[in-house]
C-alpha positions in Angstrom: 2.2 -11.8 11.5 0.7 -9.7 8.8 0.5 -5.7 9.4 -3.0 -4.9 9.6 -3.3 -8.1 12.2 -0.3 -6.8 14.2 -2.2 -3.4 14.4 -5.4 -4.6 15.8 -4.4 -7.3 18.5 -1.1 -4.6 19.9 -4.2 -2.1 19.8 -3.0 0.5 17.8 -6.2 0.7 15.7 -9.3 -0.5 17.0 -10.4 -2.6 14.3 -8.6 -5.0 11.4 -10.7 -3.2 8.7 -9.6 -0.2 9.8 -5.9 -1.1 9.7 -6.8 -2.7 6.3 -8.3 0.9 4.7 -5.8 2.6 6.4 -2.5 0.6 4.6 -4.5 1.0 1.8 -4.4 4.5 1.7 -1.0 4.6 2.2 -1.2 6.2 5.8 1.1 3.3 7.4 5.1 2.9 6.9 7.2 0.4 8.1 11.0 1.5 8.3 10.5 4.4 6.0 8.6 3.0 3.1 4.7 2.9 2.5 3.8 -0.6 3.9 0.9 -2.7 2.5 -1.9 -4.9 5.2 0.2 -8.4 4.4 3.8 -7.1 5.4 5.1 -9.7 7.8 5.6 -7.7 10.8 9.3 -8.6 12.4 10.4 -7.3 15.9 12.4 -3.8 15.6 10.4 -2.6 12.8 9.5 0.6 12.7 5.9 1.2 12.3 4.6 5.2 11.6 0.7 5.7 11.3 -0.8 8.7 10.0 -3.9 10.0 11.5 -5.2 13.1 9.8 -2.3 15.6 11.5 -1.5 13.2 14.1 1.4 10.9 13.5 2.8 8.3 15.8 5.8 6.2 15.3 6.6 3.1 17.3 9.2 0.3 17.3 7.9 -3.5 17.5 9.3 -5.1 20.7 7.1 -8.4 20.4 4.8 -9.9 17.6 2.0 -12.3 19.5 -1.1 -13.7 18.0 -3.1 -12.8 21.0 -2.7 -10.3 23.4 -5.1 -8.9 26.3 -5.6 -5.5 26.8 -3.1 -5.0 29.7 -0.4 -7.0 28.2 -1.4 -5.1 24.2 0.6 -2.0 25.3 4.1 -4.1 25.8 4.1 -5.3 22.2 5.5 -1.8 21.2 7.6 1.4 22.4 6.0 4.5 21.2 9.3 7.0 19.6 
């Protein structure tokens, strides 16, 4: 699953466009190195998003291609 989809349906950021603009501007890594929107997301990658000062890192535990809001939470395991 491409990285700006796996960001929106684990509800990490709210919206695809905003995943989009923001691998674009280089504020999301995967495993250490600046990742672009069309990385194919594996499980036990490593995923850090920048927001602003804010930084949160979290480790892939389950790629799906739809996810409901109670279940979104269990696709990763915040660092």
């Amino acid at each position: 699953m491409r990285l700006d989809k796996y960001l929106k349906v684990s509800r990490l950021i709210k919206r695809r466009t905003v995943a989009n603009e923001a691998c674009d501007g280089q504020h999301v890594s995967v495993n250490g190195k600046i990742a672009r929107a069309s990385y194919e997301v594996k499980e036990g990658d490593v995923i850090e998003i920048s927001f602003g000062e804010r930084r949160i890192r979290v480790r892939v535990t389950d790629v799906r291609e739809h996810a409901l809001k109670t279940d979104a939470s269990g696709m990763y395991e915040v660092i």
